[in-house]
C-alpha positions in Angstrom: -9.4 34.1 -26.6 -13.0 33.5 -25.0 -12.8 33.4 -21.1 -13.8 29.7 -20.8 -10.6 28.5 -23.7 -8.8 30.8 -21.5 -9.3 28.8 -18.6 -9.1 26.0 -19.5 -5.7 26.5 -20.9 -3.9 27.7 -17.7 -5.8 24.6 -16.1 -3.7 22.6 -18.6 -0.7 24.5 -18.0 -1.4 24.1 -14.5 -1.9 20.2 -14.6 1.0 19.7 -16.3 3.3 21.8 -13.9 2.3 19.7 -11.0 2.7 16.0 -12.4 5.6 16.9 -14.1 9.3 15.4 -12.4 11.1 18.1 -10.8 15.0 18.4 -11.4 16.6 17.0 -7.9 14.4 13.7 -7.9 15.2 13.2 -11.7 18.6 13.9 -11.6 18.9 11.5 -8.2 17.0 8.6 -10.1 19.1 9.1 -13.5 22.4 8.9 -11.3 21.3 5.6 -9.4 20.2 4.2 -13.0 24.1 4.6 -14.0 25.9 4.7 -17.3 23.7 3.6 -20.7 26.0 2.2 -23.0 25.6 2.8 -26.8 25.4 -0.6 -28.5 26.0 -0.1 -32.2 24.0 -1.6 -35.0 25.0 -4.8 -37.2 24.2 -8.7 -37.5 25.1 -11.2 -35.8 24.0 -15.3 -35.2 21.4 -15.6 -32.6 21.0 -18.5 -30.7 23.6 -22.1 -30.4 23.3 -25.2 -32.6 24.1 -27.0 -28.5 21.0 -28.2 -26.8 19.8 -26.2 -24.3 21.0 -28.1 -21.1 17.1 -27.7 -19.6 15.6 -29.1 -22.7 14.2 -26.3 -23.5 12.9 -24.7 -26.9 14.8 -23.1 -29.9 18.3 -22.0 -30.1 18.4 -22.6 -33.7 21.6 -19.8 -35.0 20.1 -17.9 -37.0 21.0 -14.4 -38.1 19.6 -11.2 -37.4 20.4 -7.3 -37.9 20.0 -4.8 -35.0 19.7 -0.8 -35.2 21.8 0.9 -32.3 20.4 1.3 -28.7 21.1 1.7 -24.9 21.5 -0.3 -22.3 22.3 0.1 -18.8 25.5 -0.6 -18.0 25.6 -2.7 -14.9 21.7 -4.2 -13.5 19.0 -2.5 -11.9 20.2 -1.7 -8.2 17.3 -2.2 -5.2 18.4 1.7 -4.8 17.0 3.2 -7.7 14.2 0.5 -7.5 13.3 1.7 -4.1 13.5 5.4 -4.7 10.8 5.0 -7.6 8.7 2.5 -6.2 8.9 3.3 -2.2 9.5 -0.4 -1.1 12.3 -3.0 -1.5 11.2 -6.7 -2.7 14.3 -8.0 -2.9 15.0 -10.7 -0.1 18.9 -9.8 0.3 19.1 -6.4 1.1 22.6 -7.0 2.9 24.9 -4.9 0.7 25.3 -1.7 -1.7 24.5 -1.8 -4.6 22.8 -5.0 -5.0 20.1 -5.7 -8.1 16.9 -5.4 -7.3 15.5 -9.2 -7.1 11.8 -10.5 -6.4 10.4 -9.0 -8.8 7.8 -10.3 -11.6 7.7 -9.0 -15.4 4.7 -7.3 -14.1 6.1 -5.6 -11.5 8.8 -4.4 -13.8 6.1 -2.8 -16.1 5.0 -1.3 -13.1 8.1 0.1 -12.0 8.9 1.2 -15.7 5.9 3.2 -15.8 6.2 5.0 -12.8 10.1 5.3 -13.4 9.3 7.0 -17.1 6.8 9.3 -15.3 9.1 10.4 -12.6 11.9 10.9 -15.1 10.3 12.2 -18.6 12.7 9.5 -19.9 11.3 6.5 -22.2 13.2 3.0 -20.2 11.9 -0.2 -21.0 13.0 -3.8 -21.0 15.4 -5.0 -23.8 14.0 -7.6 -26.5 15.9 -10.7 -25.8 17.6 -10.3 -29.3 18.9 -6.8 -28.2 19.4 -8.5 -24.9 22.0 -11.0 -26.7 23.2 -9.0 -29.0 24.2 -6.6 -26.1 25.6 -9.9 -24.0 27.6 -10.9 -27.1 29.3 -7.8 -27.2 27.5 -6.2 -30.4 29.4 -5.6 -33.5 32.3 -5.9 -31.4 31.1 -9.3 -30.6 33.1 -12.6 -30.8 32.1 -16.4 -30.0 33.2 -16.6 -26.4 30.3 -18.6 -24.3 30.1 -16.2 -21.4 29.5 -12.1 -22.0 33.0 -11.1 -22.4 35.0 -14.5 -22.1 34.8 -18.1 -22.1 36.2 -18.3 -18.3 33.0 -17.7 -16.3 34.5 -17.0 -13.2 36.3 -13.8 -15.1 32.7 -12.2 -15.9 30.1 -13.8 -13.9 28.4 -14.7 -10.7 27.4 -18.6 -10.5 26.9 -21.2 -8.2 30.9 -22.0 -7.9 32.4 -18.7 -6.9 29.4 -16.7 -5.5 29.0 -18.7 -2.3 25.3 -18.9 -2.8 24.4 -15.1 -2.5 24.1 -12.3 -4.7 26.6 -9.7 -5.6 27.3 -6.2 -6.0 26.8 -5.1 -9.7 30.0 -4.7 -11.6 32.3 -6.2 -9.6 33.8 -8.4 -12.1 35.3 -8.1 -15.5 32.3 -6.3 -18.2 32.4 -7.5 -21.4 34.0 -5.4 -24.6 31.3 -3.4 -24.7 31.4 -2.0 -20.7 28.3 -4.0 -19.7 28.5 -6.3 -16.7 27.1 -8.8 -14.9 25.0 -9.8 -18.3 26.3 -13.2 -16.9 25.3 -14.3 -13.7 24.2 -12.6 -10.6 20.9 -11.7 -11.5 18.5 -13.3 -14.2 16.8 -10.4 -16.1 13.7 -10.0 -17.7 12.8 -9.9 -21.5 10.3 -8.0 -22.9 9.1 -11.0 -25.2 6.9 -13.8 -24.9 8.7 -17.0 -24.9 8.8 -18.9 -28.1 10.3 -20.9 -30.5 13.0 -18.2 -32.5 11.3 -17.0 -35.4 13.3 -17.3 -38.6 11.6 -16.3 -41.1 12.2 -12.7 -43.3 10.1 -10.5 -41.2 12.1 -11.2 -38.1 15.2 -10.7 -39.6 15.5 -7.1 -38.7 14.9 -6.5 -34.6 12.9 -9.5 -33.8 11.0 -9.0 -31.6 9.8 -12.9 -30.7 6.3 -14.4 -31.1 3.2 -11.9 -31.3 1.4 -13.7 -28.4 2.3 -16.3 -25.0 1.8 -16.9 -21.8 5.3 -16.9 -20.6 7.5 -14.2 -20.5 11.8 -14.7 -21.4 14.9 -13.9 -18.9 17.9 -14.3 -20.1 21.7 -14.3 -18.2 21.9 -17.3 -15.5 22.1 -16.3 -11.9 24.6 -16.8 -9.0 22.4 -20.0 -8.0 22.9 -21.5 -11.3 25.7 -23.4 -12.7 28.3 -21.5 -15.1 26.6 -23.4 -18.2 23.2 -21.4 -17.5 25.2 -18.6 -17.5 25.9 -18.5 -21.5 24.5 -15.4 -23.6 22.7 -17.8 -25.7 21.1 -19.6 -22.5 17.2 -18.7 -22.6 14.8 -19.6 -19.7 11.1 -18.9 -19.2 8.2 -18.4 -16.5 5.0 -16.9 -15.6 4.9 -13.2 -16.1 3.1 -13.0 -12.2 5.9 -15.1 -11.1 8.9 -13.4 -8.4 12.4 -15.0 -8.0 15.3 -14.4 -5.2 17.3 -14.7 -9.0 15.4 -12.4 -11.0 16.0 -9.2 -11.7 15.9 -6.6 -14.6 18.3 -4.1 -16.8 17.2 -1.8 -18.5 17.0 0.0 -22.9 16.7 3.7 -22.7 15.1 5.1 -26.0 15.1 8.4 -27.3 12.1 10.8 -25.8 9.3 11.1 -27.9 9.3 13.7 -31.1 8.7 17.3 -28.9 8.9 16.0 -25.7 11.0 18.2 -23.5 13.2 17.1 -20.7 
C-alpha cells in the first residue's frame, strides 16, 4: 500500500472512531426511547365513511395492505428528547415522563437526525397509514372508535378527564397491540403531506400520501380536544414550521442499513 492510501485510510478509520456513538450514551438514549412494538403486516379499511367533525378532507374507507414495522410503544418523552437535543421545548415540564410537546415537523427531523447519529439506529416518523394501522390495532384490529376501545376515557387523554394538562405516557389502558396514548395526550406528527387519501392501485400497498404539500399530517387528538378528535381515523393538519403545547411525536424504528454495524 503507497504511504499516501496508507494514510489516508487510518484518517478514515480515525474519522469514523470519533463521530461514531459510544455504548453508555446509546444504550441511555435506547432505554429512554422504550419498548418498539412489532406491528404485523395485513389490510385493513383506512379512513370513516363519518364526516370529519372539522370539515376537513378525505376519510373515504378505503383499503390498504401494510408490511410489518415498529413503533414505539408509548410517545416520545421530553427526557429522551432532551438528552439528544440538549434543551426542552415543551411548555409543561411539571412531571416524569411527560411527551415531549412544542415541537414542529421540522424540529422532529431535526431531532431524528441527530437521534439516528447518536444511536446508529434508523427512527423516523410513521406514515399516517402505519400510523392508523398501528392505532387500529393492526391485524389484530377491530372497529372500536378509540385505539383500543370505544370508551375514550379507558384509553385516552381528552378534554373531559385530563383537567386541561398533559399526562404521563402510558398511564391508561394500551390498545391490543401494547401501544398507548395513540389516543389523546399528545397529537403526533406524520411523516406525509396532508392530502386527500389516495385510492388508487399504486397506493394500495404502504401509502405513503400525496407526493407533494405544504402541510404536514398529525394524527391522535390531544388532552385539549374533545373525545371525538380523539378517533384513530381523526386526521388534522398544519404548517410544518408550526409548534403546539398539543403536539408531539412517536416514533418507527427500521432495520439498520445492509452492513451497518451497531
Amino acid at each position: 500500500m503507497k504511504p499516501s492510501v496508507c494514510l489516508i485510510t487510518i484518517g478514515l478509520a480515525l474519522f469514523m472512531a470519533c463521530n461514531s456513538p459510544s455504548k453508555p450514551q446509546r444504550e441511555k438514549i435506547e432505554a429512554l426511547l422504550g419498548d418498539f412494538v412489532f406491528v404485523e403486516g395485513g389490510a385493513f379499511v383506512m379512513g370513516d365513511s363519518i364526516n370529519d367533525p372539522n370539515g376537513h378532507i378525505s376519510h373515504v374507507p378505503h383499503e390498504v395492505r401494510m408490511d410489518g414495522f415498529h413503533m414505539q410503544s408509548k410517545e416520545t418523552t421530553q427526557d429522551v428528547y432532551s438528552l439528544v437535543m440538549g434543551e426542552n421545548p415543551s411548555a409543561d415540564q411539571s412531571w416524569k415522563d411527560l411527551p415531549v410537546s412544542e415541537v414542529s415537523w421540522n424540529d422532529c427531523m431535526i431531532f431524528l437526525e441527530k437521534l439516528n447519529s447518536l444511536t446508529g439506529g434508523n427512527y423516523r416518523l410513521p406514515t399516517e397509514a402505519e400510523w392508523e394501522y398501528a392505532a387500529r390495532g393492526g391485524a389484530l384490529g377491530s372497529n372500536q372508535l378509540f385505539s383500543g376501545s370505544n370508551d375514550p376515557d379507558s384509553v385516552a387523554w381528552h378534554r373531559g378527564n385530563s383537567k386541561g394538562r398533559i399526562q404521563p405516557v402510558g398511564l391508561l389502558k394500551p390498545n391490543s397491540l401494547g401501544i398507548y396514548d395513540m389516543s389523546g395526550n399528545a397529537w403526533e406528527w406524520c411523516s406525509d403531506f396532508y392530502g386527500d387519501y389516495r385510492t388508487d392501485s399504486s397506493q394500495r400497498h404502504n401509502p405513503v400520501g400525496i407526493d407533494y404539500g405544504v402541510m404536514k399530517v398529525f394524527r391522535g387528538g390531544s388532552f385539549g380536544d374533545s373525545a371525538r378528535y380523539c378517533k384513530t381515523s381523526s386526521r388534522f393538519y398544519t404548517d410544518p414550521l408550526l409548534r403546539y403545547p398539543s403536539i408531539g411525536m412517536r416514533l418507527v424504528k427500521d432495520k439498520a442499513p445492509s452492513g451497518q454495524n451497531r
